[in-house]
C-alpha positions as CSV (number, residue, x, y, z in Angstrom):
1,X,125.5,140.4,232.3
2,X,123.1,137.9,233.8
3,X,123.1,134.5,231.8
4,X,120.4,133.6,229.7
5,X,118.9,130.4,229.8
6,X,116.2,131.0,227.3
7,X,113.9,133.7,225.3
8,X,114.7,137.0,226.8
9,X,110.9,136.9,228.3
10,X,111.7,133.6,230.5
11,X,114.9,135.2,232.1
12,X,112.9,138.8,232.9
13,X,110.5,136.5,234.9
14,X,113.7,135.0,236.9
15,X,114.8,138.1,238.0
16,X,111.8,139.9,238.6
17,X,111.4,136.5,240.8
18,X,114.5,136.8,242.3
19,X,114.1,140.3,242.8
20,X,111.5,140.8,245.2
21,X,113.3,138.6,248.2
22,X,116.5,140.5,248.1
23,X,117.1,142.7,251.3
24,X,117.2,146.5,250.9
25,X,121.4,146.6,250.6
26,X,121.5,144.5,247.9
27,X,118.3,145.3,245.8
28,X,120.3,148.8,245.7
29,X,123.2,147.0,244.2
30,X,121.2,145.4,241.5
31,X,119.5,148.4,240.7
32,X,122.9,149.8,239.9
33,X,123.8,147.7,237.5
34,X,121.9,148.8,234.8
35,X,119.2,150.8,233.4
36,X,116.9,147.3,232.8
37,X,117.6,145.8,236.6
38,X,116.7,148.9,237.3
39,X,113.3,149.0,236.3
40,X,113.3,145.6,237.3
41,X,113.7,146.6,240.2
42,X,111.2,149.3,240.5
43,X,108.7,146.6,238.6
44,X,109.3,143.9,241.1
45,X,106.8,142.4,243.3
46,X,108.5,143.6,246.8
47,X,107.0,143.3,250.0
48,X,105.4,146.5,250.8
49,X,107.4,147.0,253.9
50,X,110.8,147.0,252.5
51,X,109.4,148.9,249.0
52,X,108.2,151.6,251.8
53,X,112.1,151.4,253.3
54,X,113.4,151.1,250.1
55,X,112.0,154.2,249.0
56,X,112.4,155.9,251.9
57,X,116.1,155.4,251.3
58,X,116.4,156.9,248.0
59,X,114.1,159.5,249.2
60,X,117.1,160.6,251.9
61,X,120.3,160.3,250.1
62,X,118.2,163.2,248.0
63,X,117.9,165.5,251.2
64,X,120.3,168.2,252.6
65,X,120.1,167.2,255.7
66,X,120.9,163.9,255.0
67,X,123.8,164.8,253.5
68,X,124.9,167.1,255.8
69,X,124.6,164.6,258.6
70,X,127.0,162.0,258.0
71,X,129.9,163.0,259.2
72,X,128.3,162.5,262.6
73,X,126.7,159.6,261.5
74,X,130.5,157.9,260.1
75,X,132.1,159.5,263.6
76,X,129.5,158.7,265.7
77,X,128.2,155.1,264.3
78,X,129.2,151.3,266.3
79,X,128.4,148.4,265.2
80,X,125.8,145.6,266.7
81,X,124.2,142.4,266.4
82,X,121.3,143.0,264.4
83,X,119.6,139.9,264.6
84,X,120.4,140.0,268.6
85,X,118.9,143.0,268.8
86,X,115.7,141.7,267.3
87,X,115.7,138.4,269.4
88,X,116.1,140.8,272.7
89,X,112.8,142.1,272.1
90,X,111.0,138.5,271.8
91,X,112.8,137.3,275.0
92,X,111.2,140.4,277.0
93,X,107.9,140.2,275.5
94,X,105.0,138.7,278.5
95,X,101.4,138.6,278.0
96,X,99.2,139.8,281.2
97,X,99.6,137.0,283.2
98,X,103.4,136.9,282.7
99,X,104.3,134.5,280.2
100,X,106.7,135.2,277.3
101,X,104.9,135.2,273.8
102,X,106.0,136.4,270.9
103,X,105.5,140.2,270.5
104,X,103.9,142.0,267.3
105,X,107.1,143.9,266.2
106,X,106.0,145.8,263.1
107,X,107.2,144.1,260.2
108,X,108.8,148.2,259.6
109,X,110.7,148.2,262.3
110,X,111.5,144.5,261.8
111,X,113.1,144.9,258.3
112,X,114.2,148.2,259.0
113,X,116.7,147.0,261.7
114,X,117.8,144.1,260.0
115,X,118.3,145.1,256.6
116,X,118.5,149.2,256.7
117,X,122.2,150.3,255.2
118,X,123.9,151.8,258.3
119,X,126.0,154.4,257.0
120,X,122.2,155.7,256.1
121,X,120.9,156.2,259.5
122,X,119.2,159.1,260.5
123,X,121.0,160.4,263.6
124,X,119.6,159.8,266.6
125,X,117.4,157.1,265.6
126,X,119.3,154.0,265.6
127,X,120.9,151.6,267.5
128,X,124.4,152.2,266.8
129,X,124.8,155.9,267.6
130,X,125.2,157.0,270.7
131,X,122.6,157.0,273.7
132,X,123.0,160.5,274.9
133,X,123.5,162.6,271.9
134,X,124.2,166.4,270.9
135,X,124.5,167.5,267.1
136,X,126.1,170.5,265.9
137,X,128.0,170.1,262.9
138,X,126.5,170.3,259.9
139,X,123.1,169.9,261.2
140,X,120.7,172.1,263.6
141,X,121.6,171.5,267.1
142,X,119.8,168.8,268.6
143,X,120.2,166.6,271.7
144,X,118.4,164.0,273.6
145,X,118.2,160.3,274.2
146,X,118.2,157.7,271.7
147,X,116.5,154.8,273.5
148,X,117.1,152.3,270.4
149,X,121.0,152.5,271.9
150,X,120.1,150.7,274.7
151,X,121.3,147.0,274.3
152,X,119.4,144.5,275.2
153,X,116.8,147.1,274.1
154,X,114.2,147.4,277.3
155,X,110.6,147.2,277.0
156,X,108.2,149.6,279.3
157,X,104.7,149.2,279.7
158,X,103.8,152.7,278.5
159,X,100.0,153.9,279.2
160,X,98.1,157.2,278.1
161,X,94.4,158.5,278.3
162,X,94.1,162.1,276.8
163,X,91.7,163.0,279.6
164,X,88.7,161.6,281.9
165,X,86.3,162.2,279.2
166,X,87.5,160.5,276.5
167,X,86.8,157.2,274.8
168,X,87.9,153.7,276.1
169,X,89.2,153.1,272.5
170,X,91.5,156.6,273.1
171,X,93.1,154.9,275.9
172,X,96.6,153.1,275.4
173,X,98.1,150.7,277.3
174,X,100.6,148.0,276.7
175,X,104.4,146.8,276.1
176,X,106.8,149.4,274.4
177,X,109.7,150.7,272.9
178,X,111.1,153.5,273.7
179,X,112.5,155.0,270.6
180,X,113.6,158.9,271.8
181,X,113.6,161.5,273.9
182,X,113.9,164.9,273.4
183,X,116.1,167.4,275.4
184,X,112.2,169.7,275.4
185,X,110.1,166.7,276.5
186,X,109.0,165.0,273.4
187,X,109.0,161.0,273.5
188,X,108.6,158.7,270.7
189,X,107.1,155.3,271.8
190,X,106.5,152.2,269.2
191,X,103.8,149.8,270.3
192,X,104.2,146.2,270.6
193,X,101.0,145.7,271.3
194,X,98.1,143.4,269.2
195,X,95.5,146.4,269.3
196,X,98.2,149.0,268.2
197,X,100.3,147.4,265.8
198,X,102.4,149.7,264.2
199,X,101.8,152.7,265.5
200,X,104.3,155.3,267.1
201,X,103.2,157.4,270.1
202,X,104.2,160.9,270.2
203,X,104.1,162.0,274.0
204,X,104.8,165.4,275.3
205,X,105.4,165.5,278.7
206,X,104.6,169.3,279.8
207,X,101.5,168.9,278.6
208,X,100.6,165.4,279.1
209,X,99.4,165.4,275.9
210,X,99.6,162.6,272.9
211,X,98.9,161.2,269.3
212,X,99.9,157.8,267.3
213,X,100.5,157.7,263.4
């Protein structure tokens, strides 16, 4: 039982205060506790980015697949320097003219690599499963590359116009992470760059074709 230090409506505000700066991991273990924390939890003033994660997570452990998948995922899964992994990115970022800046990583992708539980990864999308992968058990077969296992992750200057007609502001160009590669030709790219921020390309290589989210 958390101790009181006062009325009952001082110590709510302390936790809901508390609350909202504890990583995804533990604000699940809080919300476990009991049926108040709980809605405390829910009620709490969380950065959008990990409310978006943390929902996402409870979100999956509801799915099938999800289910289904971690086998692989215990088998499969290493672990690595989180924060490394992050800092890897910074030291590769350059601007045009060649000097190192500090890249706009998605506060997503940020929070998601540092804080997201990793017996919950989705398979092939994380750093610590393998780099060429094939799923079979338990799952619908899939293989590819996951580009994420590469560490020090490498950045790529990746570059796309739809066609010679189309708008300037259609055109993308800048640094990149490659995130996957599937065995049919689909890539997943996430943009480090100031005019994209945030967004994931989807690239199809047989048919040179494209769209961000």
């Amino acid at each position: 039982m958390w101790p009181t230090t006062g009325s009952p409506t001082s110590d709510l505000t302390t936790l809901l205060e508390i609350f909202k700066f504890l990583p995804i991991a533990a604000a699940l273990k809080a919300r476990e506790v009991n049926s108040q924390w709980q809605a405390l939890i829910v009620a709490c003033d969380m950065p959008p980015a990990r409310r978006d994660l943390f929902n996402l997570y409870l979100d999956c452990v509801k799915s099938r697949a999800f289910i289904e998948s971690r086998p692989w995922v215990q088998a499969n899964l290493k672990p690595f320097d989180r924060q490394a992994y992050i800092d890897a990115v910074y030291e590769q970022y350059c601007d045009s003219e060649g000097t190192i800046v500090e890249p706009v990583i998605p506060e997503l992708f940020l929070i998601w690599i540092l804080e997201w539980p990793a017996l919950a990864v989705i398979p092939n999308f994380w750093p610590g499963l393998p780099f060429p992968f094939e799923v079979k058990e338990g799952m619908k077969g899939v293989s590819g590359c996951n580009h994420l296992a590469r560490i020090p992750p490498v950045l790529s200057r990746f570059e796309y116009m739809p066609d010679a007609t189309s708008d300037a502001d259609d055109f993308f160009a800048g640094p990149s992470l490659m995130v996957y590669c599937e065995d049919r030709g689909h890539e997943i790219w996430l943009s480090l760059d100031e005019r994209w921020k945030g967004k994931t390309v989807w690239s199809v290589r047989e048919t040179d074709d494209a769209f961000d989210q």
